[in-house]
C-alpha positions in Angstrom: 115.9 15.9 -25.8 119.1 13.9 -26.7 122.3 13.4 -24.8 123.5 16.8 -23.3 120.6 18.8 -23.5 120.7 18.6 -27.4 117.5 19.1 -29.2 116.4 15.3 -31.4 116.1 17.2 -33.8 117.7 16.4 -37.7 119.8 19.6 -38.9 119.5 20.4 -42.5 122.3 22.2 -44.4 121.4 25.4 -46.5 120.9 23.3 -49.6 118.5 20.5 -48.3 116.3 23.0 -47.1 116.4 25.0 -50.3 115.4 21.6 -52.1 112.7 20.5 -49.4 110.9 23.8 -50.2 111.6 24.3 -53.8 113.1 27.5 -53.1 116.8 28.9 -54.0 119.7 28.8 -51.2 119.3 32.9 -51.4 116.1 32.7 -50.7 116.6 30.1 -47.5 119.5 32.7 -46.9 116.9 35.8 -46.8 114.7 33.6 -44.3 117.4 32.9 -41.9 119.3 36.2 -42.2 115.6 37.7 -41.7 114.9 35.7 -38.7 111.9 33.9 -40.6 113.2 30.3 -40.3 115.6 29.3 -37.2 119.0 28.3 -37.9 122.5 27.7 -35.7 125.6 28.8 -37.2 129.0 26.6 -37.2 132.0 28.8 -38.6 130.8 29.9 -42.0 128.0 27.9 -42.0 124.3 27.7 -41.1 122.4 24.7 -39.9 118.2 24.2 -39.7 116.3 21.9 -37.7 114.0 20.0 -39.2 112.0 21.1 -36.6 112.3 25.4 -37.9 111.7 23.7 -41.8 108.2 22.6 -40.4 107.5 25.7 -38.4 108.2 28.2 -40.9 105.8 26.4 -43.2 102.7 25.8 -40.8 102.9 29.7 -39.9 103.7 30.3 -43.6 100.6 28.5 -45.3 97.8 30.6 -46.9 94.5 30.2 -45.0 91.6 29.5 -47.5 89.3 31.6 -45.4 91.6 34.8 -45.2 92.8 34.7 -48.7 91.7 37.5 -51.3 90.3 36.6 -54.7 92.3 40.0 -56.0 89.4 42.4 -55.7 86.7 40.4 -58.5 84.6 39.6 -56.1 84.1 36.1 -56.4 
């Protein structure tokens, strides 16, 4: 924790996190409006922490041993 409680955590605009996942700012809008990713809103605008960037993609990663081959069998 930093001064006043605040999380150490980096905040990421819309727009960074779009370009750290290689993904659209809709679609980073869809995950926050969704409640998929974390964010904090200031005013009109949205703010991630680094922190929710690497959470959404640890629970979002495909697990080798669950994932289908789409039904052929191999």
């Amino acid at each position: 924790m930093g001064a006043a409680g605040i999380p150490a955590s980096r905040f990421m605009t819309i727009a960074e996190v779009a370009e750290a996942l290689r993904v659209s700012k809709m679609t980073v809008y869809r995950l926050v409006n969704s409640h998929a990713i974390q964010a904090v809103r200031f005013g009109r605008s949205y703010r991630v922490p680094e922190s929710a960037v690497e959470d959404y993609i640890e629970h979002a990663t495909v697990d080798p041993e669950h994932h289908h081959d789409g039904g052929t069998g191999h």
